[in-house]
C-alpha positions as CSV (number, residue, x, y, z in Angstrom):
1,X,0.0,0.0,0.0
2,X,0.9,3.4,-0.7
3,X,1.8,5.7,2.9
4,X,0.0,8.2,1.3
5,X,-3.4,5.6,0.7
6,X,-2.5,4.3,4.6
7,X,-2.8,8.0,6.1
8,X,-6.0,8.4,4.1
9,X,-7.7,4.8,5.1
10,X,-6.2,5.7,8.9
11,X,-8.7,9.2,8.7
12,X,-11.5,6.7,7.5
13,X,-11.0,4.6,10.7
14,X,-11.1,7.2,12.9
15,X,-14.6,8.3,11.5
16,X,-13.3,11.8,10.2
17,X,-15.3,13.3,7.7
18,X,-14.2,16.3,6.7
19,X,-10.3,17.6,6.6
20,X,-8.7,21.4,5.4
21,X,-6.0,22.4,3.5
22,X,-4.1,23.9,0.3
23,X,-2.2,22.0,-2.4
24,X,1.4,21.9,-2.5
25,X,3.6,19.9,-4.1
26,X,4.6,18.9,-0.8
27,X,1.4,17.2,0.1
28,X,0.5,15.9,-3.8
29,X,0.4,12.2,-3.1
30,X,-1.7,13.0,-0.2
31,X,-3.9,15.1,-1.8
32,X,-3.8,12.5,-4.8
33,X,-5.0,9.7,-2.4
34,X,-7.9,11.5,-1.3
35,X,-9.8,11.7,-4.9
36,X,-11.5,8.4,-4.2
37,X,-11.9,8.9,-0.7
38,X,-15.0,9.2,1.6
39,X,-13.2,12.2,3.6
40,X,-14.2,15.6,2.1
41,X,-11.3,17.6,2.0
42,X,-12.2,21.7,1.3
43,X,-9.8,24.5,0.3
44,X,-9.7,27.4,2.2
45,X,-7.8,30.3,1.1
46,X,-5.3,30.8,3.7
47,X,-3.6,28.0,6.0
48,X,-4.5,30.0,9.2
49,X,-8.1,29.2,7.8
50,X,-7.5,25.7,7.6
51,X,-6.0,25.5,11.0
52,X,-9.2,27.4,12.6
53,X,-11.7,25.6,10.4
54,X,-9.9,22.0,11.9
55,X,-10.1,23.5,15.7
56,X,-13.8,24.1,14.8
57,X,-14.6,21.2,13.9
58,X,-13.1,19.3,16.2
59,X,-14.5,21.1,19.3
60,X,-18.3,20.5,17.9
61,X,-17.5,16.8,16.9
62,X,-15.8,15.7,19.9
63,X,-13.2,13.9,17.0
64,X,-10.3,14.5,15.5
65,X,-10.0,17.7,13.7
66,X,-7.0,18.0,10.7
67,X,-5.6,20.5,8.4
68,X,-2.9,20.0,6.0
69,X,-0.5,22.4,3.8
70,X,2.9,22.3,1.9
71,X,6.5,23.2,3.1
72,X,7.9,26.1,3.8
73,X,5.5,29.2,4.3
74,X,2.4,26.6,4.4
75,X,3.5,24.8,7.4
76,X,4.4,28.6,9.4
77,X,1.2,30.0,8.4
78,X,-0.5,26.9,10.3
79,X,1.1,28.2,13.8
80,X,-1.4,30.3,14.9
81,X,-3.8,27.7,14.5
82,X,-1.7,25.0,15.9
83,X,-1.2,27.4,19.1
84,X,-4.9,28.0,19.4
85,X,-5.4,24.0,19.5
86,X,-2.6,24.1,22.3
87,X,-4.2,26.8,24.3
88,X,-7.6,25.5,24.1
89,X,-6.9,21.9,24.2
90,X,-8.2,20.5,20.5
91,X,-7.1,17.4,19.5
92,X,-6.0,18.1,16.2
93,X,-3.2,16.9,13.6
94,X,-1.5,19.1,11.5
95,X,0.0,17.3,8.3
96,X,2.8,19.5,6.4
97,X,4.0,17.5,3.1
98,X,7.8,18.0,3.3
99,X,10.4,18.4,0.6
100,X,12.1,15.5,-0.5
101,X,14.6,14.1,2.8
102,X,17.5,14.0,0.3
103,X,16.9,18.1,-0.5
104,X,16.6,18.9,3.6
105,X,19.8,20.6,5.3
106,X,20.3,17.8,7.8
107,X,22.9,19.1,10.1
108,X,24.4,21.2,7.6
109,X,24.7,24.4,9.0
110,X,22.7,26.7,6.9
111,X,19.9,28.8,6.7
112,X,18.2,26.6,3.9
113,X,19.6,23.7,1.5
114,X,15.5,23.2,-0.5
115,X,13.8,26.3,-1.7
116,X,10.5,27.0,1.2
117,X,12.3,25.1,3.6
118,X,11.9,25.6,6.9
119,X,12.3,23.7,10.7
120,X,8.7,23.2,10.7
121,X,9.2,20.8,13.7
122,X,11.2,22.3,15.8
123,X,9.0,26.0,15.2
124,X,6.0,24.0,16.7
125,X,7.8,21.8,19.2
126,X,6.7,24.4,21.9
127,X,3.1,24.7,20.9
128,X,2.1,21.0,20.7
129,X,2.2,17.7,22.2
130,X,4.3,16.3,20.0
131,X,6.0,17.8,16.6
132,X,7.9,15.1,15.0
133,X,9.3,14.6,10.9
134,X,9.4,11.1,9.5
135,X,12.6,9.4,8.6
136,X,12.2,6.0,6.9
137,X,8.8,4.9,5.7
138,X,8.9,1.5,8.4
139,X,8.0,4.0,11.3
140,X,4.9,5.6,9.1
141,X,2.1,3.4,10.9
142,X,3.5,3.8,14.5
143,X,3.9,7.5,14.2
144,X,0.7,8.2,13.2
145,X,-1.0,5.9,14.8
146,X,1.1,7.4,18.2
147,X,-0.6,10.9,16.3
148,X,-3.9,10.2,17.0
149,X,-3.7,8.7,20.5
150,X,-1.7,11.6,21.5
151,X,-4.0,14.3,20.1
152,X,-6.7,12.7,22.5
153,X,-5.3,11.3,25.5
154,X,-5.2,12.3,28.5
155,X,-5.4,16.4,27.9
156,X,-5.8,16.8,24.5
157,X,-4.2,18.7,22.5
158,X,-2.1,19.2,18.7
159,X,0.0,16.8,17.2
160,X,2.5,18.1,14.1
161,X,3.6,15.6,11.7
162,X,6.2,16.7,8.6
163,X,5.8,13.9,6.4
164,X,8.8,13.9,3.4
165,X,7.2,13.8,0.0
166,X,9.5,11.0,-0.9
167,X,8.0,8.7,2.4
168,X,4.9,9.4,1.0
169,X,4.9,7.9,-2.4
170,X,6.8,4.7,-0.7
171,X,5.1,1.4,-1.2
172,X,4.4,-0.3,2.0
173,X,3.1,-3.2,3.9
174,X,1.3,-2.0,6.9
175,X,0.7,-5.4,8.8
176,X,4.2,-5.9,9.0
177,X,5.2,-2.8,10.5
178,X,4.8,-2.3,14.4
179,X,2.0,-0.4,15.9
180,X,1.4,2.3,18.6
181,X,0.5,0.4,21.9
182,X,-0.6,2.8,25.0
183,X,-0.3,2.5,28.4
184,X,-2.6,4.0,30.7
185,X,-1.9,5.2,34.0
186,X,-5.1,4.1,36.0
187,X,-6.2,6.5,39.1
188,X,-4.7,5.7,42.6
189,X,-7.0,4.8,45.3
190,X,-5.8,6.7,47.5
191,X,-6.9,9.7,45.3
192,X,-10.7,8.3,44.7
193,X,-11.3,7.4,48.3
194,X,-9.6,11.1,49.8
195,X,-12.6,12.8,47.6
196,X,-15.3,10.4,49.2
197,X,-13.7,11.1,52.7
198,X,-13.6,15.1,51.5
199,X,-17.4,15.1,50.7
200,X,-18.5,13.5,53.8
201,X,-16.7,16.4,56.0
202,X,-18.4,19.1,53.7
203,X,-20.9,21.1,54.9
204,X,-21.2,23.6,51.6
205,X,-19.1,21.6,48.7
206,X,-19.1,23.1,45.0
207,X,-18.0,21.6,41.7
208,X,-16.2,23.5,39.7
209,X,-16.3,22.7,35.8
210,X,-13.9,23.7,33.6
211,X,-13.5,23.5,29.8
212,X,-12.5,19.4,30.1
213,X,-16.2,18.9,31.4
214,X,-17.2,20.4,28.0
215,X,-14.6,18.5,25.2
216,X,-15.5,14.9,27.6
217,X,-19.7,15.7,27.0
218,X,-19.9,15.0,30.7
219,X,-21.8,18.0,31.7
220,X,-25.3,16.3,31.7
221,X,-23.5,13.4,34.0
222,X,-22.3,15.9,36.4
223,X,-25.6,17.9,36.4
224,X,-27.4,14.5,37.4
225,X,-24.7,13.6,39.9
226,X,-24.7,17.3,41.6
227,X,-28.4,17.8,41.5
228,X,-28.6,14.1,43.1
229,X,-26.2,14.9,45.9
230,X,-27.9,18.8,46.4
231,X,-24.4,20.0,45.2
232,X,-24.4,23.7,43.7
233,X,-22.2,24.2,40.4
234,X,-20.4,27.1,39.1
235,X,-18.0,27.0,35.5
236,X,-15.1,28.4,34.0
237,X,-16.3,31.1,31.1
238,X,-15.1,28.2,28.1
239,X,-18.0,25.8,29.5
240,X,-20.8,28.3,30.7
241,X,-22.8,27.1,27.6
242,X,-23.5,23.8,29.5
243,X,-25.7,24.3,32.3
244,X,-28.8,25.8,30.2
245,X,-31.4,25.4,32.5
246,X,-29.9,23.4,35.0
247,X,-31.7,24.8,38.5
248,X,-27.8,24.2,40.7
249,X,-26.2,25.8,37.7
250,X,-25.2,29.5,39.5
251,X,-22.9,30.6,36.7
252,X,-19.4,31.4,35.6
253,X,-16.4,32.7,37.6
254,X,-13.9,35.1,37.0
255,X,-13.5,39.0,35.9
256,X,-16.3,39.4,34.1
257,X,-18.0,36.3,35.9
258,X,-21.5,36.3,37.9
259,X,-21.0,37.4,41.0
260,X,-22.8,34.7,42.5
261,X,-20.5,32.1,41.2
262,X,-17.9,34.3,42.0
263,X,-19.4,34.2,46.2
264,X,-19.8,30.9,46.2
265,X,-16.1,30.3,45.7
266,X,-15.5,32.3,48.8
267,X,-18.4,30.5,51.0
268,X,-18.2,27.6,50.4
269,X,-16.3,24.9,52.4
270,X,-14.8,22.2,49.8
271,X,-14.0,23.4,45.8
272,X,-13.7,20.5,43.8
273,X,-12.2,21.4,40.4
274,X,-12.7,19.6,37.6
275,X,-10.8,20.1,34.6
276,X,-10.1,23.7,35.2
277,X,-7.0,25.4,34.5
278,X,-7.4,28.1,37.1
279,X,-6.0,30.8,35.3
280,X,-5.3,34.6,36.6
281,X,-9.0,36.0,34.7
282,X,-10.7,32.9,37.0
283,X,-9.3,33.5,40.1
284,X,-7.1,36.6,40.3
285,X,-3.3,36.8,40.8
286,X,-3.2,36.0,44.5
287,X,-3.8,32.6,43.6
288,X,-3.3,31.3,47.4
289,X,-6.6,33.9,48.1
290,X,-8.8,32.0,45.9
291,X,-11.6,30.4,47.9
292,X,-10.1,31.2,50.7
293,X,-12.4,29.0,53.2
294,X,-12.5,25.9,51.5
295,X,-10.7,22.7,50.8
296,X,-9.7,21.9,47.7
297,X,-9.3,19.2,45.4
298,X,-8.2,19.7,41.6
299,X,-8.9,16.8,39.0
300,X,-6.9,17.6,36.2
301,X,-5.6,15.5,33.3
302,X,-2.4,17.8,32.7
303,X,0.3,17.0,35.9
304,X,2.1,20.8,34.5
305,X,-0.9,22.6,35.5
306,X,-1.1,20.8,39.0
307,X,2.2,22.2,39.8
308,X,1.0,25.2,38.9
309,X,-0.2,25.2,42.4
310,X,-2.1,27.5,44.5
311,X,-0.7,26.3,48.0
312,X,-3.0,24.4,49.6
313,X,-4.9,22.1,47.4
314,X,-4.7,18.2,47.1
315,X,-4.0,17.8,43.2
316,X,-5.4,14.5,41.1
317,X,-3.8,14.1,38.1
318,X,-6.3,11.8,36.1
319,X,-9.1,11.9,33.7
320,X,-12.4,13.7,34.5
321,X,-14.1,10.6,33.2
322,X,-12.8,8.2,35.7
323,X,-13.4,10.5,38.5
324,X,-17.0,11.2,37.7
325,X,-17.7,7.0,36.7
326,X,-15.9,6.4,40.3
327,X,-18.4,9.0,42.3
328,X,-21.4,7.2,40.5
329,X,-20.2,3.8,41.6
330,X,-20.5,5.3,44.9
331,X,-23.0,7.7,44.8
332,X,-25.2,5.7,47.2
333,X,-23.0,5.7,49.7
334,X,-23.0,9.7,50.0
335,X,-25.0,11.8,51.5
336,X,-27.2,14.2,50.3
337,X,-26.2,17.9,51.3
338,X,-28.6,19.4,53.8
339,X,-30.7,22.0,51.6
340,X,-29.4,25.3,53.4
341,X,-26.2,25.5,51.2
342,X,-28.4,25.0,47.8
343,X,-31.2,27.3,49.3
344,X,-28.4,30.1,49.8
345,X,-27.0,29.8,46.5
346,X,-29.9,29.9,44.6
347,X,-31.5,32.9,46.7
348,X,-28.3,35.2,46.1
349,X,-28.7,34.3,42.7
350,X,-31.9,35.8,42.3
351,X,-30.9,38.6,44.1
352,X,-27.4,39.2,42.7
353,X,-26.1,41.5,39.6
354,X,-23.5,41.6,37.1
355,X,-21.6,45.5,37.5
356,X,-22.9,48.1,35.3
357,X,-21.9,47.8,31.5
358,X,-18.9,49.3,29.7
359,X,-20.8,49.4,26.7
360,X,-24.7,49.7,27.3
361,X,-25.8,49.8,23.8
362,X,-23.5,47.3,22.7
363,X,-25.1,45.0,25.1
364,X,-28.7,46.2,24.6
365,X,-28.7,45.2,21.0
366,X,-26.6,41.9,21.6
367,X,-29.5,41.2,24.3
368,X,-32.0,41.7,21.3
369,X,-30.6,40.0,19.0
370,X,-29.4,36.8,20.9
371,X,-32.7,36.5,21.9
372,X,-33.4,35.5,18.0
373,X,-31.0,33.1,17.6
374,X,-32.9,29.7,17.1
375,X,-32.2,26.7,19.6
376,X,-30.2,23.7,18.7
377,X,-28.2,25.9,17.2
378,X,-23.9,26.4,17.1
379,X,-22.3,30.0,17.9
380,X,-18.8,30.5,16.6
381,X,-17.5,34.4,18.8
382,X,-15.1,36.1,17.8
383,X,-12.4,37.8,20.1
384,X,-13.4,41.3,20.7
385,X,-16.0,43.6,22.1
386,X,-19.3,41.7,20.7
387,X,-17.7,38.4,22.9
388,X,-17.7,40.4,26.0
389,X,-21.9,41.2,24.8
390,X,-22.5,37.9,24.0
391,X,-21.0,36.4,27.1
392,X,-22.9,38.7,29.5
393,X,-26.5,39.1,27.4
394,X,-27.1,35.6,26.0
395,X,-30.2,33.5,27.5
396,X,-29.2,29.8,26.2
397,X,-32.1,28.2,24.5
398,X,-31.9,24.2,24.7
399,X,-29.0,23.1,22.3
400,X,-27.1,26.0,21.8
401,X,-22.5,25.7,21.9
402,X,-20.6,28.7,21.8
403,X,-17.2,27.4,20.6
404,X,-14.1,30.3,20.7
405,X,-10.6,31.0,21.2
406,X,-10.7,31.1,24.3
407,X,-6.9,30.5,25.6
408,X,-5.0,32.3,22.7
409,X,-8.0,34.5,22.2
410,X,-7.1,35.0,18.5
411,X,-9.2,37.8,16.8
412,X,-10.0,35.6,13.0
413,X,-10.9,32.5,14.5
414,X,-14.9,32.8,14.1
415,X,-15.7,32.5,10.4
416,X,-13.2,30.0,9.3
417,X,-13.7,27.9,12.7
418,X,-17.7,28.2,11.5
419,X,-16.2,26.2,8.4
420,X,-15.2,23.5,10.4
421,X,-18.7,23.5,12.9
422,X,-20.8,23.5,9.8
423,X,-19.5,20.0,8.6
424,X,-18.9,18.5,11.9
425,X,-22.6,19.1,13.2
426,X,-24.3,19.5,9.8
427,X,-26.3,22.4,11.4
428,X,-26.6,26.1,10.5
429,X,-24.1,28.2,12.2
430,X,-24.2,31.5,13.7
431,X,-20.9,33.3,13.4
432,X,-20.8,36.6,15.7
433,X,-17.8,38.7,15.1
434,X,-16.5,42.3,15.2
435,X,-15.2,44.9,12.6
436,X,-11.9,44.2,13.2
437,X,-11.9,40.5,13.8
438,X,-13.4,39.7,10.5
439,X,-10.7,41.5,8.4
440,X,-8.1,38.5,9.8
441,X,-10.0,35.9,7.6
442,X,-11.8,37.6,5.6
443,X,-11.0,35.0,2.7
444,X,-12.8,32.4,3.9
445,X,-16.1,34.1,3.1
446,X,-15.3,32.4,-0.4
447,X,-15.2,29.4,0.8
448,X,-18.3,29.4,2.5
449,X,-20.0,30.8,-0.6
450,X,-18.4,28.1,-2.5
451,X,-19.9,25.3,-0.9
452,X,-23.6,27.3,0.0
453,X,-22.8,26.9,4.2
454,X,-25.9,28.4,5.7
455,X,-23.5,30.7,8.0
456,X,-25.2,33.7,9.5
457,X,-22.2,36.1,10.0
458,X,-23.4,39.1,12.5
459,X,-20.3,42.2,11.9
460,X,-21.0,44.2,15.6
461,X,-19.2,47.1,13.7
462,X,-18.6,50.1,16.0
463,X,-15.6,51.5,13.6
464,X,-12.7,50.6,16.5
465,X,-10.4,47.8,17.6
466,X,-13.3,48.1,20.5
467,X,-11.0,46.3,23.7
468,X,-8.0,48.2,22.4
469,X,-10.0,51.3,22.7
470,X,-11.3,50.5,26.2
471,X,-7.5,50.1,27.3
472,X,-6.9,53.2,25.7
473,X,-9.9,55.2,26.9
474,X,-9.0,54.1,31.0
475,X,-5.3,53.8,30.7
476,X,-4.2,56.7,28.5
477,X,-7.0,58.9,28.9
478,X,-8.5,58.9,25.2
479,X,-5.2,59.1,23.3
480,X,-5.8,56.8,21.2
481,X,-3.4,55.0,18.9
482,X,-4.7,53.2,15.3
483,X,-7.8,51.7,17.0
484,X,-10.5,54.6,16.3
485,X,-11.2,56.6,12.5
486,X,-8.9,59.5,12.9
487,X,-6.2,57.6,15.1
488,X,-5.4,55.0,12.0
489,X,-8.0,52.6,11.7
490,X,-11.0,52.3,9.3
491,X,-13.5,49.6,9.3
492,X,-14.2,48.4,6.0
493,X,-17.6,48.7,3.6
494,X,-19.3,45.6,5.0
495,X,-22.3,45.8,2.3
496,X,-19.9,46.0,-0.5
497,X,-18.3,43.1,1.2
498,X,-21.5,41.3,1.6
499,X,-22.0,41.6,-2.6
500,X,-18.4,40.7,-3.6
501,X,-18.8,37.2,-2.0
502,X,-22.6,36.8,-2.6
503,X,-23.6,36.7,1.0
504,X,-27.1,38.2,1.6
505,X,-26.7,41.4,3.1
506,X,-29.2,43.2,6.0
507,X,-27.9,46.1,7.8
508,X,-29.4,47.1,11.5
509,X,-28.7,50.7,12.8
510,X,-32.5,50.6,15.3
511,X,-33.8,48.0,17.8
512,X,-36.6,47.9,15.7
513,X,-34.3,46.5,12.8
514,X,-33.8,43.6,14.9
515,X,-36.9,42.6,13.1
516,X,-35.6,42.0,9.7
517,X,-33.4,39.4,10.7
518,X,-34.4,35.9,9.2
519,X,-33.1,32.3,9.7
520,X,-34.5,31.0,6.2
521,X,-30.9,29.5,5.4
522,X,-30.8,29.7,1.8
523,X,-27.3,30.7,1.6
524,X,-24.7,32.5,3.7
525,X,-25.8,36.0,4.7
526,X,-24.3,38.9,6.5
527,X,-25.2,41.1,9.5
528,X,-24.1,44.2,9.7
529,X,-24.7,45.4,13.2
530,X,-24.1,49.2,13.3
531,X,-23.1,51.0,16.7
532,X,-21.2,54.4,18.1
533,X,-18.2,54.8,17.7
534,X,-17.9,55.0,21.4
535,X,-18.9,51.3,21.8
């Protein structure tokens, strides 16, 4: 069998349906391989996009998402993507066809020996769980095979592969060649029976969930477990989609959190994280002030963030999966919490509200028109001022995913991730973004004319880098610097846009506009959401 034929029929196993990329010369007998192929692969227009559109659909299929790209300037302009899959925990494989191994530098000591090449491995070492380039074709099958454990073990995460153009087009037996064979680390008692022995002291316990909860689709588990036991939740901001509806659900934590959530932390008497990284916009920089009455127990799948301590916690290093299983085995041996604790969370959240807004109108229409998106529906946000909106004004209707870059925060990550939600969920996809953000990857637009995605994309355009302007507005007193009209920026002619790549076009400028949006899903359309400047 040909590698490049194995690589393809491996995708096929692992029930992927859908891959992105650009042709190269590097990747031709890959690309070659795929013709007759179940696996859709589509062309976006720039690698970034491919990268985003793979994170995208990997977080809404809970599966393997991949992009792919030639040597040299291909493989670089994957990093961002490749970094956002770090941050945010995708598992993802990124494929770069290499050059030939005869035209690489090896050890010589050069800038370059093969025109586009470039260290592809080593430039991504730092931003993935394992960056490796093939040397002899025997090793093909155990790499890759290593590839896709890796990307979803334990914490997931990307995997980098440079495969030589040369390996590729190799004839090869597979079933003679040795396969991948994992171990796995199984939980220690001592851990499993210290929570049990944790819960039973507890006179106020919370969970709380972090993004892990979310990627594992263990969130209706936990809501049955907590609700069982009279256990209050709270979440990180990555998994506050999960809990529509769910009466011990109390909200998110953090900066811009609810400040119930936010109370509970500091009343209550045991925290038990799970799969939450903790970082300083949860809990603050004085990490050893977080919940500062309570126990605490952190469940995470990554040992590195463990020893990222806070000072006084007892740290699990295992799989949220196990440790949820293990607490249902025994969950009729626990008690159920006295009603007190619940009775006191849910009463301050009736009572309790979110600080006055930076950007009242901003919100006021997000409120309005959030309140139209349809249920059962994706959201693909943007990084900017509309994701702040979104995060504060949406009222989850049953079904609903907000999927973002959350970690790296990467403005251009909503319309080609959308890409990559569309075919993994086979749903219509609403795609909020932001003046600025949708200028990053723009080019994609063609892409989902191309192939008819019915992708609502709302443009919240206020003319300003809007969080840059913020900063700007509190920090230097108004001066600003290339984030306003008249300090260097200028937002771009969104209807003009709109008929360039044959997206339907509605503009809103009154709350009474709000009206004229429709779900009818014909094609792609466009949103233009107009606001001050100010916002």
């Amino acid at each position: 069998m040909k590698v490049s034929d194995y690589l393809v029929k491996l995708l096929e196993e692992n029930d992927i349906t859908d891959i992105f990329g650009i042709p190269g010369v590097g990747c031709g007998h890959f690309m070659n391989s795929m013709i007759d192929s179940k696996i859709t692969s589509h062309l976006t227009y720039h690698e970034q996009g491919a990268a985003f559109a793979a994170c995208g659909y990997a977080q809404a299929s809970h599966k393997i998402g991949m992009a792919y790209t030639t040597a040299g300037p291909g493989g670089t302009n994957l990093v961002t993507g490749i970094a956002n899959a770090y941050a945010d925990s995708i598992p993802t494989i990124f494929m770069v066809g290499e050059k030939d191994l005869a035209e690489l530098k090896g050890g010589l000591n050069v800038r370059q020996k093969a025109s586009q090449e470039v260290d592809i491995t080593d430039v991504c070492r730092p931003i993935t769980k394992w960056s490796y380039q093939i040397r002899k074709k025997e090793e093909v099958r155990y790499v890759f095979e290593k590839a896709f454990y890796i990307a979803k073990s334990e914490r997931p995460g990307p995997v980098l592969i440079d495969m030589p153009s040369d390996i590729a087009r190799e004839e090869l037996d597979i079933e003679l060649q040795e396969g991948f064979h994992p171990k796995k680390n199984p939980v220690q008692n001592k851990y499993l029976s210290l929570i049990i022995t944790e819960l039973e002291r507890s006179k106020k316990p919370l969970i709380l969930a972090g993004n892990a909860m979310k990627q594992e689709q263990l969130e209706e588990s936990l809501t049955e477990l907590t609700q069982k036991l009279n256990i209050p939740i709270v979440s990180t901001l990555v998994a506050f989609d999960c809990f529509t509806g769910v009466h011990n659900y109390l909200g998110y934590i953090g900066m811009d959190g609810d400040p119930v959530a936010n109370k509970a932390v500091r009343e209550c008497d045991l925290l038990i994280t799970m799969g939450a990284r903790l970082n300083f916009k949860q809990i603050g920089y004085k990490r050893d002030k977080f919940a500062p009455q309570a126990r605490i127990i952190r469940i995470d799948a990554d040992q590195a963030e463990l020893d990222y301590k806070l000072g006084r916690e007892m740290a699990v290093c295992a799989d949220v999966r196990d440790i949820l299983s293990y607490l249902w085995s025994n969950v009729s041996s626990l008690k159920k919490f006295d009603e007190s604790w619940m009775d006191w969370c849910i009463e301050e959240r009736k009572i309790s509200n979110k600080a006055g807004s930076l950007n009242p109108i901003g919100d006021q229409f997000m409120s309005a028109i959030a309140e139209t998106f349809p249920k059962n529906m994706p959201i693909a946000v943007d990084t900017g001022s509309h994701r702040r909106w979104l995060m504060s004004q949406i009222k989850f209707k049953e079904g609903q995913r907000v999927y973002q870059s959350a970690g790296l925060a990467s403005m251009g990550y909503a319309l080609p991730a959308s890409i990559g939600i569309y075919y993994a969920s086979h749903s219509p996809v609403i795609c909020v973004d932001g003046d600025g953000g949708i200028m990053m990857n723009l080019q994609e637009m063609q892409l989902i004319k191309r192939e008819n995605i019915p992708v609502v994309l709302f443009v919240f355009n206020n003319h300003a880098l809007g969080d840059i302007m913020e900063f700007q507005k509190r920090i230097f007193h108004k001066n600003y610097f290339t984030t306003t009209e008249g300090s260097g920026y200028q937002a771009a002619d969104y209807e003009g846009i709109a008929k360039a790549f044959g997206f339907a076009y509605t503009k809103i400028q009154t709350m009474e506009d709000v009206k004229k949006i429709s779900y009818d899903f014909n094609g792609p359309q466009l949103v233009e959401v107009l606001l001050p400047s100010n916002e």
